[in-house]
N, C-alpha and C positions, 0 to 999 in steps of 0.2 A: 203437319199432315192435315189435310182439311179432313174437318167429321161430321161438319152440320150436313144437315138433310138439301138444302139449300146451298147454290155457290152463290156466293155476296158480288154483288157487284160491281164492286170495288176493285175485286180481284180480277172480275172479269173485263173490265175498263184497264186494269196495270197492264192484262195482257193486250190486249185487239183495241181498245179504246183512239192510240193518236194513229196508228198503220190505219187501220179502217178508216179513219177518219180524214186522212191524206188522201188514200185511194176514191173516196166518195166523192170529195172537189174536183181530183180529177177528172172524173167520172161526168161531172156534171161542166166544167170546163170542154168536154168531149162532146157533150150532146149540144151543148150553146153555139161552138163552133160549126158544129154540124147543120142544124136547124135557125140557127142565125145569120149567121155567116154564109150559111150554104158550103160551104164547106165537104162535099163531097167525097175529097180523097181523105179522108180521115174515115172511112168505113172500111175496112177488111174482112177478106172471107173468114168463116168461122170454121172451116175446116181444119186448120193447122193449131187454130187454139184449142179443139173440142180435144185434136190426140194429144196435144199438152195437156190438157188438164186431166186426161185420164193418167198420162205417165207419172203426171207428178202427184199422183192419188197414192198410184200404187208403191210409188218411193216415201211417201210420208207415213202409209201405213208401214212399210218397213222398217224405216227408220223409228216409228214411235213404239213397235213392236219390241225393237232393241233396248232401246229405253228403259221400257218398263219391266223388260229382262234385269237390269240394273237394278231398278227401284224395288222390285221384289227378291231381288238376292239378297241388299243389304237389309230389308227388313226379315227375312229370313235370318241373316247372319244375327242380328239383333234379339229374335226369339232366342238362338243357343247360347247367346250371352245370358241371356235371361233363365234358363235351364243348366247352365254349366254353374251360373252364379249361384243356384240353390244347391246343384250338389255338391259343390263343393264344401257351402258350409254345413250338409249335414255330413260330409266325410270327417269335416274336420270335430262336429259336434260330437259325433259316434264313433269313428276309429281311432281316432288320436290313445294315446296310451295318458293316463294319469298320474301321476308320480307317487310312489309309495304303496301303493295299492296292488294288490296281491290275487291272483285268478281266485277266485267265488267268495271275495269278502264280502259281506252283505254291508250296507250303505246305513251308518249311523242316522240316530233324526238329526242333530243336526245339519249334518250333509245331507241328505236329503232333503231339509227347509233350504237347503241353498241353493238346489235343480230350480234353474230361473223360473220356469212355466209349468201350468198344471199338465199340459200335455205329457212333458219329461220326465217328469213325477210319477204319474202312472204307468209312465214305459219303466223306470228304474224301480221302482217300489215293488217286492216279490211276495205276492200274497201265498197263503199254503194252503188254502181249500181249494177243491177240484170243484169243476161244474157237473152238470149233471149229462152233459155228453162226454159218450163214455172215450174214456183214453185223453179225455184233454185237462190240461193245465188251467186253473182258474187267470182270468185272464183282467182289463181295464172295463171289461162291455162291450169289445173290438169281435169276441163268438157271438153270434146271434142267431134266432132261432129261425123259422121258415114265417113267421108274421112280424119278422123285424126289430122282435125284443132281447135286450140284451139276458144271456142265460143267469140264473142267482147259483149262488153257491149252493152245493149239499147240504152242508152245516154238518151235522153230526153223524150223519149215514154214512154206514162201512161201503165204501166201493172199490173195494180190493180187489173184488171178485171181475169187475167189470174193467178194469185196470189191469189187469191179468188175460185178459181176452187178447190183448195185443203181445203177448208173450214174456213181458218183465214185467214185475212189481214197482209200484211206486219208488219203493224206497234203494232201488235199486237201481234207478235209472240214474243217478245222477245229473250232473251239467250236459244240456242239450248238447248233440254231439256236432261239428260240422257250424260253431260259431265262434268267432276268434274271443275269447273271452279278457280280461284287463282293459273294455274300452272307457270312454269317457261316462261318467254319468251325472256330473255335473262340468260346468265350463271353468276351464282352466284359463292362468292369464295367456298360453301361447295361442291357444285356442278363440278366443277371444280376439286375439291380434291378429291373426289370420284371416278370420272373420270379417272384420273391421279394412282389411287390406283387403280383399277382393271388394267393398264398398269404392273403395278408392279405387280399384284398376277402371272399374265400371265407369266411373265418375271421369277419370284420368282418359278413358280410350275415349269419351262426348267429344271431350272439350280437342283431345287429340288431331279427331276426324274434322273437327271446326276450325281448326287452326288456330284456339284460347289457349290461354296459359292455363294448365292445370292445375297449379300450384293455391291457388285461392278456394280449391272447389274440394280438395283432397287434404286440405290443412286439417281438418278435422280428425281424419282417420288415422295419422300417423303420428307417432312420438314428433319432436321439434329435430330432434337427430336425424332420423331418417329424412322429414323433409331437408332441410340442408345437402343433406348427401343427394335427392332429387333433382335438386335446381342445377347440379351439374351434367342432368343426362340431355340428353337430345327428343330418345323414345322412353318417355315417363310409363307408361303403360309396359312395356319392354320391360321395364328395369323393375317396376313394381314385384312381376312375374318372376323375374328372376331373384326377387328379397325373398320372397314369399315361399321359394323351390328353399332359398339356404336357409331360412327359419323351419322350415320341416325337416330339412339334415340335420340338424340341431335337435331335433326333438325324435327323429330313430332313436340316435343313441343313450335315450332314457329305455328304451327297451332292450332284453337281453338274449328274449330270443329269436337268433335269424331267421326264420322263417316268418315271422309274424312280422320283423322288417322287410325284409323281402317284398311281402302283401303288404304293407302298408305305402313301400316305395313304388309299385306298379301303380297301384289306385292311385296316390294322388298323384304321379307322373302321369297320368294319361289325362286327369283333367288338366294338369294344367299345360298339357300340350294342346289339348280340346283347346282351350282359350287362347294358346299363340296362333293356333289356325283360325279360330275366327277373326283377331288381333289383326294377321296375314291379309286377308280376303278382304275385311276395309278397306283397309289402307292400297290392295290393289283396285279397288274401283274407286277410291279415293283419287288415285294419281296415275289411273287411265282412264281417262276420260275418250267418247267415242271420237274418232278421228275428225278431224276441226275443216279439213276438206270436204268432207263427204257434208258436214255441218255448213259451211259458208255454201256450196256448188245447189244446196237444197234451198238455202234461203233466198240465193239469186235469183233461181229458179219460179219460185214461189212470188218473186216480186215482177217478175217478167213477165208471168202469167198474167198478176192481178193490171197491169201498164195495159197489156194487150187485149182483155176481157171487155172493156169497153168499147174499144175499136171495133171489132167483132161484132155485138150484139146493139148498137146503137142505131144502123137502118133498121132492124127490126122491131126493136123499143122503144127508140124514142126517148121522151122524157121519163123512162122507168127506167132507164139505164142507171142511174145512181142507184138505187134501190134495189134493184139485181146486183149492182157491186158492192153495197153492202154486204147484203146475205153472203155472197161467197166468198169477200173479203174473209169475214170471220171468221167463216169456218175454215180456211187455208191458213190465215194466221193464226187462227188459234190450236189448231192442228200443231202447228209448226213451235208455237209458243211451250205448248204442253210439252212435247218431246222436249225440246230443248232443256227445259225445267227439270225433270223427272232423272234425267240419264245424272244429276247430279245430287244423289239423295242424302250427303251429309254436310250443304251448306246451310243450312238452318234456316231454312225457307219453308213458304207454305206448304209444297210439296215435299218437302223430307220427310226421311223416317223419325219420329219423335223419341230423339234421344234422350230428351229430357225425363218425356213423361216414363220413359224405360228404365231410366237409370232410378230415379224416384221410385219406382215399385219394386226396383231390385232392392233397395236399400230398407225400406218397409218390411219385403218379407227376410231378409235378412235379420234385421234388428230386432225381427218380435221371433225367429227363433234364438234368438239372444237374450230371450226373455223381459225386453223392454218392453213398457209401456208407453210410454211419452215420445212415438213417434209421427214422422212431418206428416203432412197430409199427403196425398197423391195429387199429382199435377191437372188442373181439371183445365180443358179446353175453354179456349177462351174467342167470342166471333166465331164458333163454329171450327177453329183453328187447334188442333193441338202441337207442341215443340218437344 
């Protein structure tokens, strides 16, 4: 995807650079014969090019209109990769069940030095002083007051009274009602691995859309077993999702009571159908591409213009004739150049969606709520260009 402030000219020469440059000799070929030659019948009226070139105005904007219908679906489709990818690992960070672990045990220090991030810490860690708004729970510094400071504890003040204003006592309230309680509060190895496998689906659907083998980009994330068993699929990304569905069946049945599987099989069934439907929608603009007639019938077009342009404006012009066909050279070919580019947004070209630099941030915020430190950098643009 281009980001610089500036198009490089480079890019702008790959596009319009030898078409323009064809059409200009012509052009100048046109006016020699005419003005040298005497050449006469090489001048036509301008009437029949003027309504061509409006028609093919309005066809170019339709057509690049369509395009970039495209180019912003799949960059769209790509944010809910990017969004489904985080919920899911905090579904898997906080609902998941824990093994052994029993509704309102409180979390050993050890276990608790083991909650990877200070973030998690302060969510799992259950302090017993109230703050000093009334009716609430002492909390990390997440209550704050009306000038943006976090509330301090009471300390030693009876606030019984004030606690009782909401109709039950402290001590009497129990476990908040209306939260499913035995969730994760440190990372377990399934959890972990789940985690780690959505890194891979991300990674696994780039290289997909590009037509790479994924196998070299996803070796990281998975046991050496599982990879083996991938190099026999066709839809590696397909197949991830469906590891990923039977390792959480696997892990219900650490739970005992059905309702709470129940709830834990809708949640993560709906992300991870969220993700076969964006999976879907790729792969359909992937492998429909805008129809190749209406594509070739436009470029024809577009080149019988530019043949006929100088014909046209040459008793008028004169030896400006080149120079007017430049200018609108360009701009028709570059018109034509950009649609064309754009309606294909996951060949890994300038104008694609940067699946790279997506997948890279996916795996960043992933990995540091995994509690990792020593992760990659983010993909920084490179010429103005990001992948």
């Amino acid at each position: 995807m281009i980001v610089g402030r500036r198009l490089s000219w480079h890019i702008i020469l790959r596009y319009t650079g030898i078409p323009v440059a064809v059409h200009v000799f012509f052009a100048l070929a046109i006016v020699v014969g005419y003005r040298v030659f005497d050449a006469s019948w090489m001048a036509v009226p301008t009437m029949p090019i003027s309504v061509l070139a409006a028609a093919l105005g309005v066809l170019l904007a339709f057509r690049n209109n369509s395009a970039y219908d495209r180019w912003w679906e799949a960059r769209t489709l790509w944010g809910g990769v990017v969004n489904w990818s985080r919920t899911f690992a905090r579904q898997v960070l906080t609902l998941l069940p824990r093994p052994g672990r029993q509704p309102g045990d409180e979390l050993t220090e050890l276990e608790l030095a083991a909650v990877p991030s200070r973030l998690l810490r302060s969510a799992v860690d259950r302090p017993s002083a109230l703050l000093t708004v009334r009716g609430t729970r002492a909390s990390d510094g997440a209550v704050r007051d009306r000038f943006g400071q976090a509330r301090v504890p009471s300390g030693a003040r009876d606030t019984s009274g004030e606690v009782a204003v909401l109709g039950t006592p402290l001590q009497a309230q129990g476990e908040p009602r209306g939260v499913i309680t035995r969730m994760v509060e440190d990372i377990t190895e399934d959890a972990r691995e789940l985690v780690y496998a959505q890194m891979g689906f991300v990674h696994a659907l780039r290289c997909h859309l590009r037509r790479q083998d994924p196998l070299p980009e996803i070796v990281a994330f998975f046991r050496p077993d599982v990879i083996d068993a991938l190099r026999e699929e066709h839809n590696v990304p397909s197949a991830i999702l469906l590891w990923m569905a039977t390792r959480l069946r696997r892990i219900y049945g650490q739970v005992s009571d059905p309702q709470k599987v129940l709830f834990l099989h809708v949640t993560m069934d709906r992300t991870l159908t969220e993700m076969t439907n964006l999976l879907g929608a790729c792969e359909r603009i992937k492998n429909t591409p805008l129809p190749r007639q209406y594509d070739s019938l436009l470029f024809a077009m577009t080149r019988a213009y530019l043949v006929l342009l100088p014909l046209g404006v040459v008793d008028e012009l004169g030896w400006l004739t080149p120079a007017v066909t430049a200018i609108i050279a360009f701009l028709f070919i570059g018109l034509d150049a950009v649609g064309r580019d754009i309606e294909t947004p996951f060949e890994d070209d300038v104008s694609d969606t940067p699946m790279t630099a997506l997948s890279r941030t996916i795996e960043i915020n992933l990995r540091q709520m995994l509690g990792e430190t020593e992760l990659p950098q983010p993909v920084q643009p490179k010429d103005g260009l990001l992948y």
